[in-house]
Every structure is written in C-alpha cells, then in structure tokens.
Residue, then its C-alpha position, 0 to 999 in steps of 0.5 A: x086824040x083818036x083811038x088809035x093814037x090814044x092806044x098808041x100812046x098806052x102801049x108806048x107806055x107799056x113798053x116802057x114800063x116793062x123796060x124800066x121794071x125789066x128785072x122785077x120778072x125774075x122772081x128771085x129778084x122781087x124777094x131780094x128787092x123786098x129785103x133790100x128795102x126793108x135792110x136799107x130803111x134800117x140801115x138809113x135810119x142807123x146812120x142819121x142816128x150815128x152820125x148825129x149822135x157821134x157829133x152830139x158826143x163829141x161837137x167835133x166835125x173831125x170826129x166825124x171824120x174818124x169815123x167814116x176812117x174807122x170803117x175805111x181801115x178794113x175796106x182797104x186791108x180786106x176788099x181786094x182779098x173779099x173779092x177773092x172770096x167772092x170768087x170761090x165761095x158761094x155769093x149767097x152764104x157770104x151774105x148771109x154771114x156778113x149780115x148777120x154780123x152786121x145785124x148783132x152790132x146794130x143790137x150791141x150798140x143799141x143796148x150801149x145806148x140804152x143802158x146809157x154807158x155809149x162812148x164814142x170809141x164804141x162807135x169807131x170800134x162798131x164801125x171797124x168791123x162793120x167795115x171788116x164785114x162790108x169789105x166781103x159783102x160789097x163784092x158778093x152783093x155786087x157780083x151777086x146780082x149777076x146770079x139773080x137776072x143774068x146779063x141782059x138784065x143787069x143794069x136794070x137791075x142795078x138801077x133798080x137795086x138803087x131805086x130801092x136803096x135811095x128809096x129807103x134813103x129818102x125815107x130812112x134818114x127821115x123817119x131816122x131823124x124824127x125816131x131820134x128826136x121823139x125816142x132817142x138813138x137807141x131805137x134807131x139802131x134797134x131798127x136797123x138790126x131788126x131789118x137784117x131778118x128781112x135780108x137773110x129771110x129773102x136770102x133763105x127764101x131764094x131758089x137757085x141753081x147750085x152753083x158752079x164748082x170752081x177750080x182753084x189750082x192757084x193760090x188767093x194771092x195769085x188770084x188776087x194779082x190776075x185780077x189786078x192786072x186784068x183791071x190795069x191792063x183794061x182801058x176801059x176798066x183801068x180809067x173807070x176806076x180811076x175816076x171812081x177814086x176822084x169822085x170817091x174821095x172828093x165828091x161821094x165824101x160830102x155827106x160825112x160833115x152833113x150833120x155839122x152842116x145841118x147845126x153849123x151851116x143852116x142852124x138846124x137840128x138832127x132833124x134838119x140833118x134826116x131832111x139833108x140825106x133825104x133830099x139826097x135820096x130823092x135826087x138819087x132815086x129819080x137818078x135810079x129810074x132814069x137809069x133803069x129805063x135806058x139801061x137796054x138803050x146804049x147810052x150809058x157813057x152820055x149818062x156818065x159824062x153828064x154825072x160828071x158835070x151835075x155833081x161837082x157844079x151841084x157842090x160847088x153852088x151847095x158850098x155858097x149858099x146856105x138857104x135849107x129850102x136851096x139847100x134840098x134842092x141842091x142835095x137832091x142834084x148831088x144825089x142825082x149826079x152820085x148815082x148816075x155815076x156810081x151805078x153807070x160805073x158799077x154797071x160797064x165794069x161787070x159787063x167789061x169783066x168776064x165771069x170768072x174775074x167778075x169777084x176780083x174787078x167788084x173788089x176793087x170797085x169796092x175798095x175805091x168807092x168803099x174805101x175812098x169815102x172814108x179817106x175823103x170823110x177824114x180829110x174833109x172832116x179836118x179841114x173842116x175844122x180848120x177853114x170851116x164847111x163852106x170852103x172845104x166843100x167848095x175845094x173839094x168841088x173845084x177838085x171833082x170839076x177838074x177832074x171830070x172836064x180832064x177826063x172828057x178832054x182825054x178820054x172820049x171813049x168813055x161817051x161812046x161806051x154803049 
C-alpha cells in the first residue's frame, strides 16, 4: 500500500470515529456517560442477583412473572402522567429524585438480606415503587439527553447511551453472578445502591443553561390528552408505538423466565444465568455501535426492519436448542435485534415529536416498553409453568415474527424513515 492510500485509509478511519463518538464532544455528555456506566454496572448486578434470589425463594418460574407485574403496576398508572411532569419541571431534578429513591431501596433490601429476615413479598413491594420511580424517570431521562447534545447529536448519543448501558450488561450480570455465588445477594445490592452516587455526583456536576420557563395555562389532564392525540394522529409516531407494544410484550419479555432457563433448561446455575444476560449485552453493544456510527446516515428505517426480523427468528432457534455454548450466541442476537429496535425507535420519535410535546410521546415510549414487559413477564411466566420454557418462548416468537413481517407488508414508509 502506498502513502497516500495508507493516509487515505487512516483519515477514513478518523472520520468515523468521530461520527461514532459524535456525542462524547459535549462535555456534559462525558459526565453523564461516566455515571450511566457505573449505575448501570450496579443496577446489572442487582437484577441477576433478584431475579436468581426470587427463584431460589420460591423455585417458581411464575414467580418471576409477578414480579416483573409488580414493577409494571405503577409504569402504566404514572408514566403517562410522569411524561407530563417531564414537560414542566426541570428534567435534571426529576433525576436526581428518582435516583435517590432508587438508591435507598437498593440498601433496604440489602439489609433485609443481611439480616437474613428477606421474603419474596419484600421483593414484589421493592419492585413497586421502583417501578413508581422509573415511571418519572424514563421520561426525563429519555427527553433529557435532548438537553445535553442537542438535535443533531441525538441519535448518536442515544446509541452511545446504550453502548454504555449494554456494556455494563455484558459485565454487571457477570460479576453479578459470581458476587452472589462467592458472597451472597446481599452485596449485590449493596452495590447497586453504591452506584447511584455516581449518577447524582454526575447530575451535580453537570453545567447547564437554565431552563426554559414553561407556561402551563392548561391543566396535566389536558396536557396529557394533547400528547395523546398528537401521538395518535402521527402516522409515523402512531405505528411506531404500536409495534413497541408487540415487541414489549412478546420479544423484549423473554429475559423474565432466564433464570429458570439457566436451572431448567441448561442445567446451570446462577452463574449460568450472569452468562445469559451477559451475552445478551454483547450482542446489544455491537448493536449500540452499529448505531451509533450510521446515526447521521439516514438509514434508520433499514435498521429497524432489519431488527424486526433478527429478534423473533433469534427466539425462535434460542426455544429449540438448549446447547449453553448455542445458547450465548443466540442471546447475543437477541440482544442485538432488542437494541436496534429500541433505540432506533426511541430515537425517530424524538425527533418526530416537537420540543414542547417531546415529555408527553417519551411518556408513552415509557409506558409501552416499560409497562409491556412486565405484562408479557407475567404472561410468559404462566405459561411457562404450564407448557414448559421451550414452547412458551417458541409462541411468543411465532407472535413477534408475524407481526414484524404484517408490519413490513403494510407499512413500507417505515423502511424510508431517514
């Protein structure tokens, strides 16, 4: 190769870099993202430690179920109501409360382990009000990421913001997994509610303009219903949301019977359940990147149509074969087809949405991937326990895949959203 094809090639490489990294030029960006990683490490290594604590309490995969329900309950009571809020108080000191909240359950429930007394009502109650609090997080997380970069960074920033949170997935269930086998549930939790200082000293840290006075002539109620039907009357907006809910439900669900899945299906432990979610997290981290790199490129209706057809074809050979090195690889794709489609998604709706209405449409983005999961947790839990993992995974993957290929017979528009 010759200079200046070897020059070429390095400055070809510098560019993208730059467009992959687009949003690490902001510098209240890079002390989010330094929080994000450490809360989200915390907040992995909680959940492998819950969910395989959960099962060992009461060796019930329906169990499981309840309590993705329990943390459901209040995502479809306050989200809508939480987007509201995220639209007239200012984004940053929502998340510094919800945080905190969220911080002080991590220790209570780690001192319940601790002190030996932990029962699993404790856990659908803790889950509860975690859920009360992510139900006015989600929306002023998601709208404030707007407010850090700006509109032609967003959706690189929110792939980036996902390739930080998978990165943490790929380690947090792991080290999750083998803090529990070595030291107990206890310190998993423990960690987690460690992690939050990091997400509030980054909120502390942050310097922004103040924000903008917002008139508020009509009431929340009103409000809310302006939202709504903005939404509705969006086709675009209208038939992203609706296909949310189907992937919510049926395909971003699966993870909730993992654990029994680990134990029943592979013969594993709670270790076997860290590597699960871990692979997972890989896939969705390779996901955040491709993303975050063709984000100024304006394809990300291929990408979403390509997400539709990974996940639910990923499931569906995941439910038939139940070989653990088969396994990873296939949970590494459905952690792939996961993210594209949830952060392309998240992504066009804040753009399709105006400023002033941005609060109210992550609201709903909230409510339907929040408050979907949980429901499809609860369903597939149940079923579960009636006609055993494999079909249940493989039924809610026959319902994803038709759905996906209905939605690209009839609505092509979505392949040509830039």
């Amino acid at each position: 190769m010759d200079v200046k094809a070897l020059s070429d090639a390095r400055a070809g490489l510098r560019l993208r870099a730059l467009d992959t990294f687009a949003a690490m030029r902001h510098p209240n960006y890079r002390i989010w993202s330094v929080g994000q990683f450490i809360s989200s490490i915390g907040g992995w290594m909680q959940n492998t430690a819950q969910g395989y604590l959960i099962y060992d309490l009461t060796q019930s995969t329906a169990y499981l179920g309840y309590v993705s329900f329990a943390w459901g309950i209040p995502i479809w009571l306050f989200s809508l109501y939480g987007g509201v809020v995220a639209d007239r108080v200012p984004r940053r000191t929502m998340l510094f409360l919800t945080n905190t909240l969220l911080m002080s359950l991590s220790f209570i429930i780690s001192g319940l382990v601790f002190a030996g007394v932990v029962q699993p009502w404790h856990i659908l109650v803790m889950a509860v009000l975690s859920g009360v609090a992510n139900a006015f997080d989600g929306p002023s997380r998601n709208g404030f990421i707007m407010e850090l970069v700006g509109r032609e960074d967003l959706t690189n920033a929110i792939a980036l913001n996902a390739t930080i949170f998978h990165l943490a997935t790929i380690l947090g269930p792991a080290v999750g997994g083998l803090a529990y086998a070595a030291l107990g549930p206890g310190w998993c939790f423990a960690a987690n509610g460690l992690s939050f200082v990091a997400m509030l000293f980054a909120l502390w840290r942050m310097h922004l303009p103040a924000p903008p006075v917002r008139q508020r002539a009509a009431s929340a109620l009103m409000e809310l219903r302006e939202g709504i039907q903005y939404a509705l009357s969006q086709e675009t907006i209208r038939t992203l949301l609706i296909n949310l809910a189907v992937f919510a439900i049926f395909g971003f669900s699966l993870t909730t019977i993992i654990p029994a899945w680990a134990v029943d299906v592979l013969g594993g432990d709670v270790r076997t359940n860290g590597l699960l979610l871990s692979a997972r997290g890989v896939g969705s981290l390779v996901a955040a990147l491709l993303v975050a790199s063709t984000g100024r490129k304006g394809i990300r209706g291929r990408l979403l149509s390509m997400a539709m057809l990974i996940l639910p074809v990923a499931t569906l050979v995941f439910a038939q074969l139940h070989w653990l090195p088969v396994s990873l690889a296939l949970m590494a794709m459905m952690g792939l087809g996961m993210l594209i489609w949830g952060n392309v998604t998240n992504a066009l709706l804040q753009t399709e949405a105006p400023d002033e209405l941005r609060g109210r449409v992550m609201g709903l983005f909230v409510l339907i991937l929040f408050g979907g999961q949980p429901l499809g947790g609860l369903l597939i839990g149940n079923l579960a326990a009636r006609v055993g993992a494999p079909l249940a995974v493989t039924i809610f993957g026959v319902i994803v895949l038709g759905s996906s290929l209905m939605t690209w017979l009839r609505a092509p528009f979505l392949r040509r959203l830039k």
